[in-house]
MARROLUM-626785 format. One record per atom (N, C-alpha, C): residue in three letters; x negated, y negated, z. Coordinates in Angstrom, 2 decimals. Layout:
(ALA (X Y Z))
...
This chain:
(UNK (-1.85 6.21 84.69))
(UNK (-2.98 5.46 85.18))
(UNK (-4.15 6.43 85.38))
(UNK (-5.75 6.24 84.86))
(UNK (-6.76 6.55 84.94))
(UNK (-7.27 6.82 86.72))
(UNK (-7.71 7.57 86.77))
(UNK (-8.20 7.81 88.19))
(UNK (-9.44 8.28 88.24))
(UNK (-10.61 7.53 89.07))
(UNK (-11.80 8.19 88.95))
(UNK (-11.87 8.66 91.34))
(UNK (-11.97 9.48 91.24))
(UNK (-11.89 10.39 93.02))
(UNK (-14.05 10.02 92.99))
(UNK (-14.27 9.32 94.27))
(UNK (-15.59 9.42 93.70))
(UNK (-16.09 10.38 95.02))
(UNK (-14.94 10.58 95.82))
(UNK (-15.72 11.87 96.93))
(UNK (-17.00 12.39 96.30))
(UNK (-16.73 13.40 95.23))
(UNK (-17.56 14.39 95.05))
(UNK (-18.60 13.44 94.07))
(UNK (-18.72 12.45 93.65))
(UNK (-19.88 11.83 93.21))
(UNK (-21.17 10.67 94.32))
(UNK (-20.63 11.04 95.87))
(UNK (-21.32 9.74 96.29))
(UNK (-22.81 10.23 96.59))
(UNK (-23.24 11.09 95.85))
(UNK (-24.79 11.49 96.29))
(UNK (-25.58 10.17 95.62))
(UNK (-25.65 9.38 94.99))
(UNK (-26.54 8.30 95.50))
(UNK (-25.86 7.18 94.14))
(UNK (-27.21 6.10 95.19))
(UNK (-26.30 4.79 94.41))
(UNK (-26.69 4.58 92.87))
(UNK (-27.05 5.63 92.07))
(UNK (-27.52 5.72 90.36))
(UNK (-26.69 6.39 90.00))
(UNK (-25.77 7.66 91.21))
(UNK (-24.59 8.55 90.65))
(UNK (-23.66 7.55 90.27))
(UNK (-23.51 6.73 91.43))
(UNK (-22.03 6.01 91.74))
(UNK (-21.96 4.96 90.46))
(UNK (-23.08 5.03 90.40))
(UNK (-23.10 3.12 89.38))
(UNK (-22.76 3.64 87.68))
(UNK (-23.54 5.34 87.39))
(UNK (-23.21 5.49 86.21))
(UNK (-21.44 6.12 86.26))
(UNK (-21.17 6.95 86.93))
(UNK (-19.63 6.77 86.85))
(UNK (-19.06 6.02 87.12))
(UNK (-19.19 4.80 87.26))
(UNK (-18.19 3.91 87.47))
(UNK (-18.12 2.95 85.99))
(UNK (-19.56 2.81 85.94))
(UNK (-19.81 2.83 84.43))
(UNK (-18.93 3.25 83.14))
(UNK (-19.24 4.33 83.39))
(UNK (-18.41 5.19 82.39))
(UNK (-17.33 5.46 82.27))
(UNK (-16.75 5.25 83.68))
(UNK (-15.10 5.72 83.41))
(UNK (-14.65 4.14 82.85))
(UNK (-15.12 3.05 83.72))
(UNK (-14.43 1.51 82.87))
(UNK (-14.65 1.28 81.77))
(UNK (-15.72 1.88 81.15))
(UNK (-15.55 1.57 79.76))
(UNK (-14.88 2.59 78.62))
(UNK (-14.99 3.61 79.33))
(UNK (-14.10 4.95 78.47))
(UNK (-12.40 4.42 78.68))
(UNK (-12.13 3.83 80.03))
(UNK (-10.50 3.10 80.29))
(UNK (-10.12 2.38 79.67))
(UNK (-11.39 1.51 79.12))
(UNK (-11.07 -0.24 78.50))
(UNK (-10.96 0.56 76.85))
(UNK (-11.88 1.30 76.52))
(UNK (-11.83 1.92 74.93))
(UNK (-10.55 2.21 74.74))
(UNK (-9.50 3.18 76.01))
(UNK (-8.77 3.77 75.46))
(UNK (-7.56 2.97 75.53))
(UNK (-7.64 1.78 75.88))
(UNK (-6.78 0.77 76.27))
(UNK (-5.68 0.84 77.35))
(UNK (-5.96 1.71 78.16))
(UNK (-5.85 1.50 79.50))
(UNK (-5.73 -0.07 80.33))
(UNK (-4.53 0.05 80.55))
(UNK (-4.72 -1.74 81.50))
(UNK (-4.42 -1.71 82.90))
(UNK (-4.49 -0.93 83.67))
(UNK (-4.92 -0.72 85.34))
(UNK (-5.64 0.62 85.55))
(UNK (-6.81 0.94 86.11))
(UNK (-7.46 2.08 86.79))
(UNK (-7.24 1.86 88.63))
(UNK (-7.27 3.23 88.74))
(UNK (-7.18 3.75 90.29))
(UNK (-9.02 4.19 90.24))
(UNK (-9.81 3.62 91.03))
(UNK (-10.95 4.04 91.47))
(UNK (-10.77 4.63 93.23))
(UNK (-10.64 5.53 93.52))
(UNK (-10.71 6.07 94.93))
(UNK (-11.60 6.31 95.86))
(UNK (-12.38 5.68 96.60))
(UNK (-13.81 5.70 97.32))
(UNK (-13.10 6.56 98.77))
(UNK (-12.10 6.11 98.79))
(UNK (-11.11 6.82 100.30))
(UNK (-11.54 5.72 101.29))
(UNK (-10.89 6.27 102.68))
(UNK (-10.71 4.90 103.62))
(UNK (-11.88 4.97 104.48))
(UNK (-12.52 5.98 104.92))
(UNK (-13.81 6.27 105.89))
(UNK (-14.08 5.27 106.26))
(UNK (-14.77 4.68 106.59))
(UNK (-15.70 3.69 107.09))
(UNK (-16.13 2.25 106.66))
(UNK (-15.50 2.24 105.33))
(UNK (-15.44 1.13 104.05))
(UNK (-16.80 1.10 103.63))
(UNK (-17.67 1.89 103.85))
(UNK (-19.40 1.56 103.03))
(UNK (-19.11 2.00 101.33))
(UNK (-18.23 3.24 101.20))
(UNK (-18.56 3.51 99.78))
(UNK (-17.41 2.49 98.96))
(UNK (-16.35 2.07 99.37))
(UNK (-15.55 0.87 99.13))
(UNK (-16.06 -0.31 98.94))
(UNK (-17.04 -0.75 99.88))
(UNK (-17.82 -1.86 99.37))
(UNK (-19.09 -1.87 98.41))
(UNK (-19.34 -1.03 98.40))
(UNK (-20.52 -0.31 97.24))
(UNK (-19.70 -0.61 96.15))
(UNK (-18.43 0.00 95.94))
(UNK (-17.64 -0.20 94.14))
(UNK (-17.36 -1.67 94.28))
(UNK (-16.86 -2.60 95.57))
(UNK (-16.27 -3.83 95.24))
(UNK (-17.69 -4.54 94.45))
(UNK (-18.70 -4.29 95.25))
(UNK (-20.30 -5.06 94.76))
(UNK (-20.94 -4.56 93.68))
(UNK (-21.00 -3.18 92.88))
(UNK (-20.52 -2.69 91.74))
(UNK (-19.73 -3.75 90.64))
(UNK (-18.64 -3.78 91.45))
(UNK (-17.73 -4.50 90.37))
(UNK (-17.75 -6.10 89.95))
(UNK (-18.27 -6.34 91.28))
(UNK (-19.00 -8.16 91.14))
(UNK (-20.29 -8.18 90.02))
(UNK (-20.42 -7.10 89.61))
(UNK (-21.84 -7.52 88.62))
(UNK (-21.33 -8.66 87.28))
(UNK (-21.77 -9.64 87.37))
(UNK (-21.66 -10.13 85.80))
(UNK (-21.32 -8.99 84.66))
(UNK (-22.24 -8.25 84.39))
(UNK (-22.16 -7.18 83.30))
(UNK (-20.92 -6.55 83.20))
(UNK (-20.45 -6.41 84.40))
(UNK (-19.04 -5.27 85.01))
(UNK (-18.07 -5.95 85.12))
(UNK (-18.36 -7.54 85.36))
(UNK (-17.28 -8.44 85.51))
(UNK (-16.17 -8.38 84.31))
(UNK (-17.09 -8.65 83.02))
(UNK (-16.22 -8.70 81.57))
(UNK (-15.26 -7.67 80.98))
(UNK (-15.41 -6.77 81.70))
(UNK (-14.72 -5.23 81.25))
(UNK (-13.19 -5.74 82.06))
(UNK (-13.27 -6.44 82.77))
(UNK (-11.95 -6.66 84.15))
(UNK (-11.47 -7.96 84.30))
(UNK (-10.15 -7.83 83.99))
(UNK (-9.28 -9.51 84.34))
(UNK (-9.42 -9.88 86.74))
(UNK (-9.17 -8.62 86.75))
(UNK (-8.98 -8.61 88.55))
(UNK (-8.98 -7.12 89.10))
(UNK (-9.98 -7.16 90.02))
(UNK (-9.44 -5.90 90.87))
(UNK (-9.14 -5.91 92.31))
(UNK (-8.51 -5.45 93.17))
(UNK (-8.20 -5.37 94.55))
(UNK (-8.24 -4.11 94.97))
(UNK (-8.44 -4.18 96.50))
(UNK (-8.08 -3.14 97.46))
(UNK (-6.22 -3.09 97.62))
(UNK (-5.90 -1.93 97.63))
(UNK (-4.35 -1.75 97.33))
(UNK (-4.09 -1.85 98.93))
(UNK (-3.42 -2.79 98.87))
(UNK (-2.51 -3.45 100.31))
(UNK (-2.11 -1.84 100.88))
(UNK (-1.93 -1.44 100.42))
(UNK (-0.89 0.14 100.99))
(UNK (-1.38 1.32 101.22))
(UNK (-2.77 0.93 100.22))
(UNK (-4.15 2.08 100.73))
(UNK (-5.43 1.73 100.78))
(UNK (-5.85 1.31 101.62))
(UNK (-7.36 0.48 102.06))
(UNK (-8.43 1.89 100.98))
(UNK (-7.78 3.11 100.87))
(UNK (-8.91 4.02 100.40))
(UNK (-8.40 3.73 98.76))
(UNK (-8.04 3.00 98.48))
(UNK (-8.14 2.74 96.46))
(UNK (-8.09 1.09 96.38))
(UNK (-8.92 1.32 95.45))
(UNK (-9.07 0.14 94.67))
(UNK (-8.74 0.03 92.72))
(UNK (-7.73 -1.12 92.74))
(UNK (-6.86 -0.67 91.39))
(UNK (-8.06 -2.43 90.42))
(UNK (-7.82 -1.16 89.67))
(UNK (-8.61 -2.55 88.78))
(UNK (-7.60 -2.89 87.48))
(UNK (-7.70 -4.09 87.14))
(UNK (-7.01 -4.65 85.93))
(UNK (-7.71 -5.07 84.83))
(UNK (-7.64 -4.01 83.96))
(UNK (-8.64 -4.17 82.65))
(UNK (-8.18 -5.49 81.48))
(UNK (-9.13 -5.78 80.72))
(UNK (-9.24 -7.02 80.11))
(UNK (-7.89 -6.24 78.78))
Protein backbone atom coordinates (compact mmCIF):
# COMPACT_ATOMS: atom_id res chain seq x y z
CA UNK A 1 0.00 0.00 0.00
CA UNK A 2 1.04 3.62 -1.16
CA UNK A 3 1.67 6.02 1.67
CA UNK A 4 1.84 9.70 1.39
CA UNK A 5 3.26 11.11 5.56
CA UNK A 6 2.12 14.78 4.95
CA UNK A 7 3.95 16.00 8.36
CA UNK A 8 6.73 17.40 6.46
CA UNK A 9 4.50 18.90 3.61
CA UNK A 10 1.86 21.02 5.74
CA UNK A 11 3.51 24.45 5.01
CA UNK A 12 0.49 25.67 3.22
CA UNK A 13 -2.77 24.88 1.68
CA UNK A 14 -1.15 24.94 -2.34
CA UNK A 15 1.64 22.43 -0.73
CA UNK A 16 -1.00 20.12 0.63
CA UNK A 17 -3.44 20.25 -2.39
CA UNK A 18 -0.55 19.62 -5.00
CA UNK A 19 0.67 16.48 -3.14
CA UNK A 20 -2.23 15.07 -2.60
CA UNK A 21 -2.77 15.67 -6.12
CA UNK A 22 -0.06 13.92 -7.23
CA UNK A 23 0.34 11.08 -5.20
CA UNK A 24 -3.68 9.99 -6.22
CA UNK A 25 -3.09 10.17 -9.46
CA UNK A 26 0.49 8.65 -9.69
CA UNK A 27 -1.59 5.60 -7.21
CA UNK A 28 -4.56 5.40 -9.63
CA UNK A 29 -1.80 5.25 -12.84
CA UNK A 30 -0.02 2.62 -11.14
CA UNK A 31 -3.08 0.73 -10.29
CA UNK A 32 -2.93 0.83 -6.85
CA UNK A 33 -6.45 0.08 -5.18
CA UNK A 34 -6.15 1.46 -1.45
CA UNK A 35 -3.70 4.49 -0.37
CA UNK A 36 -2.68 5.35 3.28
CA UNK A 37 -2.68 9.32 3.32
CA UNK A 38 -1.31 10.22 6.99
CA UNK A 39 -2.16 13.85 8.26
CA UNK A 40 -1.53 12.20 12.04
CA UNK A 41 -4.02 12.65 14.97
CA UNK A 42 -3.14 16.36 16.42
CA UNK A 43 -5.92 18.32 16.55
CA UNK A 44 -7.89 17.01 13.35
CA UNK A 45 -7.36 20.54 11.29
CA UNK A 46 -4.84 18.94 8.80
CA UNK A 47 -7.26 15.68 8.64
CA UNK A 48 -10.04 17.73 7.74
CA UNK A 49 -8.18 19.81 5.20
CA UNK A 50 -7.46 16.17 3.15
CA UNK A 51 -11.20 14.92 3.99
CA UNK A 52 -12.40 18.54 2.14
CA UNK A 53 -9.54 18.05 -0.37
CA UNK A 54 -11.01 14.87 -1.13
CA UNK A 55 -14.77 16.04 -1.39
CA UNK A 56 -13.75 18.07 -4.50
CA UNK A 57 -15.80 16.91 -7.53
CA UNK A 58 -12.46 16.88 -9.54
CA UNK A 59 -10.83 14.52 -6.70
CA UNK A 60 -14.01 12.76 -6.23
CA UNK A 61 -13.54 10.60 -9.67
CA UNK A 62 -10.03 9.32 -8.94
CA UNK A 63 -11.91 7.40 -5.63
CA UNK A 64 -14.69 4.71 -5.15
CA UNK A 65 -14.55 5.69 -0.94
CA UNK A 66 -12.32 7.00 1.56
CA UNK A 67 -12.44 6.90 5.47
CA UNK A 68 -10.76 7.79 8.62
CA UNK A 69 -9.31 4.29 9.83
CA UNK A 70 -11.48 3.26 12.90
CA UNK A 71 -8.03 2.17 14.61
CA UNK A 72 -6.14 5.35 13.72
CA UNK A 73 -8.02 8.68 13.75
CA UNK A 74 -4.27 9.94 12.33
CA UNK A 75 -4.80 7.97 8.63
CA UNK A 76 -7.06 8.16 6.25
CA UNK A 77 -7.22 5.05 3.68
CA UNK A 78 -8.63 5.84 0.39
CA UNK A 79 -10.16 3.34 -2.17
CA UNK A 80 -9.12 3.99 -5.66
CA UNK A 81 -11.49 3.63 -8.69
Amino acid sequence: MLSLDLHPIFRSNRDLDTALRTFLVRAAASGEQTVEIVPGKGSGALRQRVLTFLAQPHVRKLYRSAEVDARNPGRVLVHLR
